[in-house]
C-alpha positions in Angstrom: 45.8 30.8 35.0 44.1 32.1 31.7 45.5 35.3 29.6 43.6 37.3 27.2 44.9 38.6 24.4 43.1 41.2 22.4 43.8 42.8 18.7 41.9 45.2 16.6 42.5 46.4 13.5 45.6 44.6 11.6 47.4 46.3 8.6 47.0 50.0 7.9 44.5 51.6 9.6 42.0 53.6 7.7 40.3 57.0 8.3 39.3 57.0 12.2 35.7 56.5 13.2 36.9 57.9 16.9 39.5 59.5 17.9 42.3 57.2 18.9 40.7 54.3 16.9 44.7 53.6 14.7 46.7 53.1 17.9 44.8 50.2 18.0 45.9 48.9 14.8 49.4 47.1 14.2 51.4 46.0 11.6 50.9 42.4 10.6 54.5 41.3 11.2 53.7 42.2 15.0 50.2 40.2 14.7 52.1 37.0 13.3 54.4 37.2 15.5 53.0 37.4 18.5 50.5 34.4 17.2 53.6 32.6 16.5 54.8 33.8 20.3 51.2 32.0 21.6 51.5 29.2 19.7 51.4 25.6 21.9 50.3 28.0 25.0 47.1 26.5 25.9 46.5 28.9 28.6 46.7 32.0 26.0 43.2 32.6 24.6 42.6 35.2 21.9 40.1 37.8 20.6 39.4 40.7 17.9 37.4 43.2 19.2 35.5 45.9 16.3 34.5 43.5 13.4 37.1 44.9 11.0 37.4 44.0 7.8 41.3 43.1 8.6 39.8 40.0 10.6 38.7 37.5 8.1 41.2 39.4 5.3 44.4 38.9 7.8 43.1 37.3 10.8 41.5 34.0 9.9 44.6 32.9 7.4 46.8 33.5 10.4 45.0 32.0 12.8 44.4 28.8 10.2 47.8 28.1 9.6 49.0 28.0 13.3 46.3 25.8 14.6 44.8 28.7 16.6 41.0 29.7 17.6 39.4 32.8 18.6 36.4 34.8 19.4 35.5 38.2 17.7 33.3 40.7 18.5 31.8 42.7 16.2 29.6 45.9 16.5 26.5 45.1 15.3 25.5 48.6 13.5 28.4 48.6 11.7 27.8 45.4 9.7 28.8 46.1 5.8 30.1 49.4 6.9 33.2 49.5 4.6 36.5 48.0 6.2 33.8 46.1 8.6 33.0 42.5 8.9 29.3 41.5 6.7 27.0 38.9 7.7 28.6 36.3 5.4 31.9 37.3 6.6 30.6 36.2 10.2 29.9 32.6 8.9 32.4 32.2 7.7 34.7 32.8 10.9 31.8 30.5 12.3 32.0 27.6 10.2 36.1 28.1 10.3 35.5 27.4 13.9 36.1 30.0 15.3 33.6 32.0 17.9 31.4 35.2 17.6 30.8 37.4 20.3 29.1 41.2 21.1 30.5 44.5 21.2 27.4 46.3 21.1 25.7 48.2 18.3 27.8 51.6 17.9 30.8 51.2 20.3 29.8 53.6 23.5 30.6 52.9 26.7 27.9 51.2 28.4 27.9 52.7 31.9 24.6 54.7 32.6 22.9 54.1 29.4 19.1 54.8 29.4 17.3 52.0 29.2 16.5 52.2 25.4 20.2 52.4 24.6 20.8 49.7 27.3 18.2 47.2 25.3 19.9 48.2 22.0 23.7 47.7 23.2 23.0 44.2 24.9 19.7 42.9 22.9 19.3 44.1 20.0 22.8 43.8 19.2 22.8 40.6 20.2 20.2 39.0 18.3 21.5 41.0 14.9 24.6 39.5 15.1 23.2 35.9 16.3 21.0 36.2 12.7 23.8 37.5 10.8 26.9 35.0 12.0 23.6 31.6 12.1 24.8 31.1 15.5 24.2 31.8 19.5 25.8 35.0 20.7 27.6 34.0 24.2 29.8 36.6 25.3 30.5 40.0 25.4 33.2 42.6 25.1 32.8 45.6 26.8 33.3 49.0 24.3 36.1 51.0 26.1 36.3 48.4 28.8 34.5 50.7 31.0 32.1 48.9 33.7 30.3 49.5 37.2 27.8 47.0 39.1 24.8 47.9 37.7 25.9 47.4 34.2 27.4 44.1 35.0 24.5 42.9 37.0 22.2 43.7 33.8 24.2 41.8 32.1 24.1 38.9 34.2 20.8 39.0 34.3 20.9 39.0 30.4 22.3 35.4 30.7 25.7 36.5 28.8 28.1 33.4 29.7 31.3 35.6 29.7 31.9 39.5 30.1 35.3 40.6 28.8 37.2 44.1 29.9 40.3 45.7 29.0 41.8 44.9 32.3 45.0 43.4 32.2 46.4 40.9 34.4 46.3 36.4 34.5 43.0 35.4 35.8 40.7 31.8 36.4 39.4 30.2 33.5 36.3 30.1 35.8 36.0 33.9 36.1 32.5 35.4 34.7 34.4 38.8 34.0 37.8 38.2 32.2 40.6 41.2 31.5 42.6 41.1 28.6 45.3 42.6 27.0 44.8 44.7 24.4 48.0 44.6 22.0 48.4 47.7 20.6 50.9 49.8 17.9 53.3 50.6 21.1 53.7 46.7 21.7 56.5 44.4 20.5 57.0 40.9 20.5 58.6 40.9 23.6 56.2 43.9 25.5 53.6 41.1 24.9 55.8 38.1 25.6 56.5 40.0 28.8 53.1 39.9 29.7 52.3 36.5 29.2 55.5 34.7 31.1 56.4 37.7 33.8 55.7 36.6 37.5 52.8 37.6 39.1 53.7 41.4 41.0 52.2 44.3 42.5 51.1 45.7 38.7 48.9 42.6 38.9 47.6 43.8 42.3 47.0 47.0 41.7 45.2 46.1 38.2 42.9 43.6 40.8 42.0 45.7 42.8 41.2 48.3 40.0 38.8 45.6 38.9 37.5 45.1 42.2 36.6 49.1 42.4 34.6 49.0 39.3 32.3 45.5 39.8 31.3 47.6 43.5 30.6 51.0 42.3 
């Protein structure tokens, strides 16, 4: 079984673009140490979702020195925004080996877009941040994590290898849509160690069949 593991923002957070937006920041001696908690656990794959700045400041080093890879998706219209990711940043996470993914062009949901904002959110987003990071654009991260079946068939159709939620519970490696845990300043060490080595249960069930809801509506 794969599990995802999500951060945002690392460090202090700044003034909030939405509301909410700094309980997804945490303090970097919770970030390195839940990277040293995933270390040599070849069935924990990570991810940084938002394209802050805090990724190639924090992130990358981190990541470096433990031997680690992951994928980050930035939002494409807020490229050079201050405390976001720039183009050159993107290349560098690239040629660092690591992999760049979408999360849109200005972090909405993406259920029952019109079909303007639908081609903006999954195109046009796409081929910025293709241009900017020199590279393929693969995968996506859904903004909010919010999904139905005719935003996921779209996608599909769209070609998009891998389409990840905020679902959480263990899933296939083979799995076209992937949950992940979002770690998040209420976590610990342990709240995410938890997660990763705690026995499959009826949370896990429950989060399925969640997931299972959403991909028929």
């Amino acid at each position: 079984m794969i599990i995802n593991i999500c951060f945002h923002g690392v460090g202090t957070a700044g003034a909030e673009r939405e509301p909410g937006e700094s309980s997804y920041w945490i303090g970097r001696d919770l970030f390195l140490g839940v990277l040293d908690e995933v270390r040599g656990r070849p069935e924990v794959r990570l991810s940084f979702d938002d394209g802050n700045a805090s990724d190639i400041e924090l992130g990358l080093p981190a990541l470096l020195e433990r031997g680690l890879r992951a994928t980050f998706f930035p939002i494409a219209g807020r490229l050079e925004e201050p405390g976001s990711l720039s183009p050159a940043d993107l290349r560098t996470l690239r040629a660092a080996g690591m992999d760049i993914g979408s999360h849109g062009w200005a972090h909405i949901p993406w259920r029952r877009l019109s079909a303007p904002d639908q081609e903006r959110e999954f195109v046009t987003a796409r081929d910025v941040l293709a241009e900017a990071s020199g590279g393929p654009i693969a995968d996506a991260a859904l903004p909010l994590g919010r999904y139905d079946r005719a935003m996921l068939n779209r996608l599909r159709g769209l070609d998009y290898r891998t389409v990840f939620s905020s679902d959480r519970y263990p899933t296939r490696e083979s799995e076209w849509l992937q949950p992940r845990y979002s770690v998040t300043a209420g976590d610990t060490v342990a709240t995410v160690r938890g997660f990763i080595t705690h026995r499959p249960g009826i949370a896990d069930l429950r989060a399925r069949a969640s997931s299972a809801f959403k991909r028929r509506r």
